[in-house]
C-alpha positions in Angstrom: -14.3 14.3 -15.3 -12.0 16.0 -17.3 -9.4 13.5 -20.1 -6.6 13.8 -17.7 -8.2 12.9 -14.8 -10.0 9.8 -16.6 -6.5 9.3 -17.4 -5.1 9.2 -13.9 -7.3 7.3 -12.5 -6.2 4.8 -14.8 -3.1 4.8 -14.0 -3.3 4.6 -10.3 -5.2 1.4 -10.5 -3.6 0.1 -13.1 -6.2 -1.8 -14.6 -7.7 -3.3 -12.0 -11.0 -5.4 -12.5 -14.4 -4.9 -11.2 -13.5 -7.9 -8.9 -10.4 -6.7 -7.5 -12.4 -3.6 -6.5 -15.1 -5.2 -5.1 -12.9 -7.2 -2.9 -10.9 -4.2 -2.0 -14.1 -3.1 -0.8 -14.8 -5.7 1.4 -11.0 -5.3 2.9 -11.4 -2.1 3.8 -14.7 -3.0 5.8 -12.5 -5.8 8.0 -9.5 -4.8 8.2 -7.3 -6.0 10.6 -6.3 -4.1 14.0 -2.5 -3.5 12.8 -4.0 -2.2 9.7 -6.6 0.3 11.6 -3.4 1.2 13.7 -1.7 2.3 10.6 -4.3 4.1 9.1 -4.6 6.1 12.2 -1.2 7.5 11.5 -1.6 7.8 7.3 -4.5 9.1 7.0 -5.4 12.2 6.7 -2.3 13.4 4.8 0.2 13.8 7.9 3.1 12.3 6.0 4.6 15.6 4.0 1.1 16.0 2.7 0.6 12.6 1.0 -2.6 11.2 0.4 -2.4 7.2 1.0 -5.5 5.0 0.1 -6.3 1.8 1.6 -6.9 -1.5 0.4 -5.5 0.0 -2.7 -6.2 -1.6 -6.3 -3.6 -2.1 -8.3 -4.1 -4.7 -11.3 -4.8 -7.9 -10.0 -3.3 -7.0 -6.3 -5.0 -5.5 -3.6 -2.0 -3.0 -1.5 -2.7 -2.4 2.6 -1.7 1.6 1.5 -1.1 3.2 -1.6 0.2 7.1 -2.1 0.1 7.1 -6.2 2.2 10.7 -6.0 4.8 8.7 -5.1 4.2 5.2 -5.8 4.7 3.8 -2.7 2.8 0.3 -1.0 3.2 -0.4 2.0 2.1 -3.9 3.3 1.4 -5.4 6.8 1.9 -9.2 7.1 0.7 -11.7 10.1 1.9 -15.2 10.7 -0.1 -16.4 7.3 2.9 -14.8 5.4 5.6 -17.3 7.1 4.9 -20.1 4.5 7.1 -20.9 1.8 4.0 -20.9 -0.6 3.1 -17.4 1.0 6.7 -16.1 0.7 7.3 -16.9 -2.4 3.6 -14.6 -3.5 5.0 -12.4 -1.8 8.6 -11.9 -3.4 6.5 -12.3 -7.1 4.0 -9.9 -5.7 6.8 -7.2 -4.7 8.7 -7.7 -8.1 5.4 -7.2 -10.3 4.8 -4.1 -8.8 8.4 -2.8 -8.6 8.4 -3.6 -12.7 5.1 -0.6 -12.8 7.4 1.6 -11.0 5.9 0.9 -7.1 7.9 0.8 -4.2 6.9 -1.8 -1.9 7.7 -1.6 1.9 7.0 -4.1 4.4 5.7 -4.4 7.9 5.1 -7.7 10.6 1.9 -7.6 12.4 4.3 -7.1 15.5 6.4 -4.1 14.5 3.1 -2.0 14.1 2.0 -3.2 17.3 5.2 -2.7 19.4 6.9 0.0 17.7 4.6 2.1 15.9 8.1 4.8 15.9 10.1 2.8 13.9 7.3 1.9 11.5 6.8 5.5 11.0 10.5 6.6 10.7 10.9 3.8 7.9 7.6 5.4 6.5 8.9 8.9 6.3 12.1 7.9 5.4 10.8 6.3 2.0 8.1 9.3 1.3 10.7 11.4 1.8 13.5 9.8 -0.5 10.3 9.3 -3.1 9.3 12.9 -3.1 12.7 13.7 -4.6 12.1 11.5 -7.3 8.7 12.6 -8.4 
């Protein structure tokens, strides 16, 4: 692999431990059936020709989806993310990735499951206004 593309890879992990990628391994193995429902739609570059990864690396986080081009996560969240405790993870996790320049975009278990449209038209919608900044 050429220095740039040591480089990028770098960078779309960034710096993400052996651990974090051995557990996104594992993720990727069990996902859950909302997550398999999205990935359905993602993959295989449908959205404007974006490539999205899942169970994504990215330092000490783990992101559902992840399109480096345009620096956009997108997360699915059950019933475990109603805690306080949870909540507030979650608020922390979205600003720490905001401050490397990641957009974070968020899903309930139930809106992939009962309207898979919407989910998608959000989806778009953020590729879209992304693409025009990168």
């Amino acid at each position: 692999m050429n220095r740039a593309g040591m480089t990028d890879r770098r960078t779309m992990f960034y710096g993400a431990s052996p651990a974090v990628f051995e557990k996104a391994k594992m993720l990727r193995s069990n996902m859950t059936s909302q997550e398999k429902l999205l990935w359905e739609e993602l993959k295989s570059n449908r959205l404007y020709g974006l490539r999205f990864k899942a169970q994504h690396p990215i330092d000490i986080f783990i992101a559902d989806f992840y399109c480096h081009k345009i620096k956009l996560v997108i997360e699915i969240d059950g019933n475990s993310h109603n805690s306080s405790d949870q909540i507030s993870y979650d608020l922390n996790r979205t600003y720490m990735m905001n401050e490397l320049g990641i957009k974070v975009i968020r899903f309930r278990n139930s809106e992939i499951e009962d309207n898979m449209s919407y989910v998608l038209g959000v989806v778009s919608e953020s590729c879209h206004g992304r693409l025009n900044q990168y």
